[in-house]
N, C-alpha and C positions, 0 to 999 in steps of 0.2 A: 627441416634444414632449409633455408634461404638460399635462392640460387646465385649463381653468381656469375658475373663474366670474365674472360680472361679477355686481357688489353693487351699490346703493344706500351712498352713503356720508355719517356723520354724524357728530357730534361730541359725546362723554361726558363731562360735565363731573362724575359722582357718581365718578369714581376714576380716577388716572393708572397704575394699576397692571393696569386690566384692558382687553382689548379683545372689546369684544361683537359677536357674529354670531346672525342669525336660525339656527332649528333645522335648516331645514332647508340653509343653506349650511355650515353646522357640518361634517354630514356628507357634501356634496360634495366637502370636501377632505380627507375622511378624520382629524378633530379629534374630542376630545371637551371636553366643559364643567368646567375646571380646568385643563388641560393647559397646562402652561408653555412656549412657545412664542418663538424668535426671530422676529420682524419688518423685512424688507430694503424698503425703498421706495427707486427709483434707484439708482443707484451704487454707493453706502455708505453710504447711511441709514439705521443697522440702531436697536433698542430690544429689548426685552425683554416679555414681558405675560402675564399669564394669560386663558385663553379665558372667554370666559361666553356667556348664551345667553339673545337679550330673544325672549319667543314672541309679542312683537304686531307684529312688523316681519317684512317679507316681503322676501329676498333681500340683507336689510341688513347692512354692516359698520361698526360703531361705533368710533371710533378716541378712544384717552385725546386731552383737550382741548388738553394741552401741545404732542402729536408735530401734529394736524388744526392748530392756529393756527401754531405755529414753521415749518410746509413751507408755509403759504397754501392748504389746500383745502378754502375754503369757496368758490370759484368750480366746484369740479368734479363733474358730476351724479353719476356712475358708474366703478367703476373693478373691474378683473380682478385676482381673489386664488388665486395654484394656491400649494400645499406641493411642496417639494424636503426632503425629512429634516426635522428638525425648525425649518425655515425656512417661513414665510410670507411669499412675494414678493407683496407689490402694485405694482399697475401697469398697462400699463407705462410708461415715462419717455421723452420724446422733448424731445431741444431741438435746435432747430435756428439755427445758428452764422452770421452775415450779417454784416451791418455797420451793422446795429441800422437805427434810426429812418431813414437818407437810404441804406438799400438801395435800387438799381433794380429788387431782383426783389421789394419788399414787399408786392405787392398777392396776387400770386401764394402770398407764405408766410404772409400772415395768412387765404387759403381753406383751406390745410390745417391751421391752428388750428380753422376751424370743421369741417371735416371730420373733427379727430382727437375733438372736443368730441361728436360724433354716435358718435362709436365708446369713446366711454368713456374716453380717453388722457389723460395728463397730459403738456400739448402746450405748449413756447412758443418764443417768437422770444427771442433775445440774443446779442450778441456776445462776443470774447476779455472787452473791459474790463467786464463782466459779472459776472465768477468773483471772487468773494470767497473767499481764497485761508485765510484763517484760521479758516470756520467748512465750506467745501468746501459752499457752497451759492451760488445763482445770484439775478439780479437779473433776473427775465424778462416780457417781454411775454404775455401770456395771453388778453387779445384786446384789440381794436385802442383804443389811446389806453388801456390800463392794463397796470403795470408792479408786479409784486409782488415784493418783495423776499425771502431765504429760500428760494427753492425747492430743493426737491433737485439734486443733480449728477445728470443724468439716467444712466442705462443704457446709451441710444442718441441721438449726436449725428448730424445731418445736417449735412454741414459744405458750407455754401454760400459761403464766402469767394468772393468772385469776380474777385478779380487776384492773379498770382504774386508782385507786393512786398509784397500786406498778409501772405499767405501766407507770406512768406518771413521778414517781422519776427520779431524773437528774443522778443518779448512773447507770439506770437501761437504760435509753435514752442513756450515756453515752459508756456503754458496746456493746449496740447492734449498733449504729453508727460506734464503731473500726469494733465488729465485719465484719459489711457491709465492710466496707475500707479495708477491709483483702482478703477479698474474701468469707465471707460466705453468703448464700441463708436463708433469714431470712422469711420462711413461716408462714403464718397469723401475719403479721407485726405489728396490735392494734385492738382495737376498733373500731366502727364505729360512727359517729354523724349519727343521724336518717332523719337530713333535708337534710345534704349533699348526702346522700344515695339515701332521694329520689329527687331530682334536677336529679343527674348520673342517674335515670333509666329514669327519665320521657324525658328523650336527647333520648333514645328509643324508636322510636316509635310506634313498635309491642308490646312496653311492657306495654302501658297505661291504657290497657284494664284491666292489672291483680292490676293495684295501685287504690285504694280506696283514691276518694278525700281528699286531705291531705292542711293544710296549718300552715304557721309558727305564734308564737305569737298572741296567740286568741284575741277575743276584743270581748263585749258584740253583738255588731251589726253582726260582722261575724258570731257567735254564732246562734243568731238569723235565718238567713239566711241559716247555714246549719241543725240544727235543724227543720227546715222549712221542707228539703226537707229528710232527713233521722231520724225524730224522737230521737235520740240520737246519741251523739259522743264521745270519746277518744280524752283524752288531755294527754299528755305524753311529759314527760321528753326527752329534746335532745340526754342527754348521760344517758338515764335511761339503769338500766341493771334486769333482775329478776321482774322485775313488778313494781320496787320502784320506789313512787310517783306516780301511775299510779290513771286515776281518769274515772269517766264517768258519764258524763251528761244528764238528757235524759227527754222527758217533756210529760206529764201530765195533765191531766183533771184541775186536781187545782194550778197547777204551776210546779216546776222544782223538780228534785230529784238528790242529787251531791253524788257518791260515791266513795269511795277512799280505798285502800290499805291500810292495815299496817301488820304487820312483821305476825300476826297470823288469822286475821279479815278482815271480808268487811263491815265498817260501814257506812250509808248514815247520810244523812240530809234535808230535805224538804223546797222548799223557796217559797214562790209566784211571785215574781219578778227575771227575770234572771241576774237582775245586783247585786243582794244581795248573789243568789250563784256565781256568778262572784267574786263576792267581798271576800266571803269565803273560795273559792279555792286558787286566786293568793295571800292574804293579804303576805304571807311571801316570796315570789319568783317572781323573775324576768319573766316576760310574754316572751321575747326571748329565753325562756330555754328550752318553751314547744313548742308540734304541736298540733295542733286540729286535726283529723283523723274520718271520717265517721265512725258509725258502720252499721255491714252489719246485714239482715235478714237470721241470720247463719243455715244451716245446725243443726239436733238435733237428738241425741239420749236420747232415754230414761227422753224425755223432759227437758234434758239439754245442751247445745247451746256446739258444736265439733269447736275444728281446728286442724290442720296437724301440727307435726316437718318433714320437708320434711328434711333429709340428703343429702345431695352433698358433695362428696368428690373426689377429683382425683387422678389419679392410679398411677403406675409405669411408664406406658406413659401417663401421663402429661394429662389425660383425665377426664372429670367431669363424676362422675356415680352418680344415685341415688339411694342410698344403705338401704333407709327405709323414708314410710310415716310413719307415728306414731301419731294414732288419739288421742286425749287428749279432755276430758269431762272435763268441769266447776263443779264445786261444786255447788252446788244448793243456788242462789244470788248471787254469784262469778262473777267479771266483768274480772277475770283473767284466763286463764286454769295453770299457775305455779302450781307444785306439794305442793311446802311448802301453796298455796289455797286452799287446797285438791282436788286438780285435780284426775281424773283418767286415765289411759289408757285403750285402746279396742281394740280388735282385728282389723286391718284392711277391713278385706272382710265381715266381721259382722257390721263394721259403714259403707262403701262403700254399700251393700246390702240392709242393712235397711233404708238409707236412700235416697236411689235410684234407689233399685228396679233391674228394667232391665238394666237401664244406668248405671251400677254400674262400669263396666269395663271402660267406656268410661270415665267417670267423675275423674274417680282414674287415666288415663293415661292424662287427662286434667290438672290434679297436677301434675302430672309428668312433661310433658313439661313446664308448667309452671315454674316447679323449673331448666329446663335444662336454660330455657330464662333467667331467672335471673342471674343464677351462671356465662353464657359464657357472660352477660353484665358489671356482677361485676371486673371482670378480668383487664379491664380498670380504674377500679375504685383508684387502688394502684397501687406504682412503683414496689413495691417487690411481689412477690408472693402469692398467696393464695390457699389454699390446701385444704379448709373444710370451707361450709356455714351451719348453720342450721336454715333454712327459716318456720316460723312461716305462713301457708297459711291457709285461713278459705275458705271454700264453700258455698255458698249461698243455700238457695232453690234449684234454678233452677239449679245448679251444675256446676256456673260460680265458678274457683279458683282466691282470692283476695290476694296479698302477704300483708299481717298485720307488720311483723320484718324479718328483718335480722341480724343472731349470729354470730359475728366475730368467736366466740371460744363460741360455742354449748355447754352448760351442759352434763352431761351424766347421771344423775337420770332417763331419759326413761327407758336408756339399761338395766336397774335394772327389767325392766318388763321381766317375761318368753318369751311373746311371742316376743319380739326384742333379746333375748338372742344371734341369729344369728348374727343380725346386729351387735349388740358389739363387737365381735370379726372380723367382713369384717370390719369396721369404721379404728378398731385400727391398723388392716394390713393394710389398706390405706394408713394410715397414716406417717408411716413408711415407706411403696414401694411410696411414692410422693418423700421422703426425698433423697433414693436410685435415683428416676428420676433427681433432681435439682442436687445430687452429678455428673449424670455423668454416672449412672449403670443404664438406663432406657431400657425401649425396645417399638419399632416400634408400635405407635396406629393399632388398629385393622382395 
């Protein structure tokens, strides 16, 4: 990685033809004073300039008055300048991609505008209809209640879209394909399909151990068969998201019991034959849509059935950390731990302890790797980048970790708990220093 230095930045209005650097940043990027010089900012923002050199500023880079007004940055204190060949990248460029002003996760994305604002970034919120597609520059939020028109196409988006139809819009596909074709770093690129997900891990095969038998498009007789060997199973939606459509079958003294989700409830139904609740689960849905999925004999507290949000996120150097397990209780009949089930959270070392005692250490670092195995497997998974999993892991008894899901784009209702209050704010810096790495402003894995 190329180092880089962070300036002081200002605006020259005596010439649009030169760009001024103090002497002594001059020579931390290896320039001298006349030297004709390319200038990239974001994306494709390139100019042309020749260097010059003010000796009463101290770590400053002065930018001709035209390129500082046309991009908007007289809001931003500081910004990082490294050479590549006769190129001057400044930066770096992060915009992050929502659903503008009525996101539910705004509160959360306008901390890492101030966060990115303390690290020197040129940081803002906008969405698809955003992109002013004739001059390849953005209309973006920069902090909170102001909207600058002009900015760069950034480097590095963080694409927080958060449902698969906006996602799926031909406007919204349409946006992020130019953007790609431009040159930007479009992290967490979609969704994920659930079967495709697991096919790419079970190509792994250190990683078999942690996938709970899984298979596509149930059928009575497979039904049968795996019920046989694990008492009840999970049938779930392809592209379910939030628990929707989520069901579970599980058998009985007198026959079968089918339970399923809906928006506030977990209501069953009893059948004596499994082709009758066979029949009353798929009657309206395509059998291709679902998988069948083992359930496992889960770890408990408080005589309620736990699993992990394990966080994986990567840093500034381009590195997967795991920055929170985050134990979550079922509601009591709940085939779900989702919060809107009334799930709860618990302290980590308090579910880890209780329900393992002496192994507690060992078990909890068992998840851990676990979640390292997944995230450095998922990487192959997409062509574009991935910046943040939030892996859904349950423990069994014996303190084997099961991966259950994988979150393209992780909820944030845990962070809402005190005791993750840490983690929400390391997630959201992450998130942000990933952005800074794919621009170009990274630094050397440890």
């Amino acid at each position: 990685m190329v180092s880089a230095v962070k300036l002081h930045l200002y605006r020259v209005s005596s010439s649009s033809s030169e760009v001024v650097f103090s002497k002594g940043a001059l020579q931390k990027i290896g320039a001298t004073a006349g030297e004709h010089l390319s200038f990239k900012i974001g994306a494709c923002h390139r100019f042309s300039a020749r260097t010059a050199v003010n000796t009463e500023r101290r770590s400053a880079l002065g930018l001709p008055a035209d390129v500082f007004d046309e991009l908007g940055l007289a809001l931003i204190d500081g910004l990082h300048v490294r050479r590549e060949g006769d190129t001057i990248h400044i930066g770096p460029t992060i915009g992050i991609m929502g659903a503008g002003k009525f996101d539910p996760e705004r509160r959360h994305q306008q901390d890492m505008l101030k966060y990115a604002e303390t690290c020197g970034y040129i940081a803002f919120l906008f969405s698809p209809e955003d992109y002013n597609w004739a001059t390849n520059t953005i209309t973006g939020e920069t902090m909170p209640g102001h909207r600058q028109p002009g900015l760069p196409l950034p480097a590095a988006i963080y694409n927080r879209i958060h449902t698969r139809d906006e996602e799926h819009k031909l406007r919204v596909e349409a946006v992020k394909n130019r953007m790609r074709a431009l040159g930007s770093h479009i992290y967490n690129p979609g969704f994920f399909d659930k079967w495709e997900v697991h096919e790419h891990l079970m190509q792994g095969q250190k990683l078999r151990k942690y996938l709970p038998e899984t298979h596509r498009a149930p059928t009575p007789p497979l039904l049968k068969k795996i019920l046989g060997r694990h008492n009840s199973a999970y049938l779930k939606p392809v592209d379910g998201r939030g628990g929707k459509l989520l069901m579970r079958l599980s058998k009985h003294d007198k026959g079968y019991r089918l339970q399923w989700l809906t928006d506030l409830s977990c209501p069953h139904a009893d059948f004596m034959l499994l082709e009758d609740a066979f029949e009353f689960a798929f009657s309206h849905t395509t059998l291709d849509q679902y998988l069948v999925q083992q359930s496992l004999d889960f770890s408990s507290f408080d005589g309620r059935s736990v699993d992990c949000r394990v966080q994986m996120q990567k840093d500034i150097s381009g590195t997967w950390r795991c920055l929170m397990i985050g134990p979550r209780v079922c509601a009591h009949g709940c085939i779900s731990s989702h919060f809107s089930q009334g799930a709860d959270v618990i302290n980590p070392d308090d579910y880890f302890t209780n329900a393992f005692g002496k192994k507690a250490e060992a078990v909890k670092a068992a998840v851990e790797e676990c979640g390292f195995a997944i995230a450095h497997r998922m990487d192959a998974y997409h062509t574009s980048p991935i910046g943040e999993l939030g892996l859904d892991i349950g423990v069994d008894k014996t303190g084997c970790p099961k991966l259950l899901e994988i979150n393209a784009k992780p909820g944030r209702m845990i962070f809402l708990d005190p005791s993750h209050a840490e983690a929400r704010v390391t997630t959201l810096e992450a998130s942000i220093d990933y952005g800074a790495f794919l621009s170009g402003f990274g630094e050397e894995p440890e």
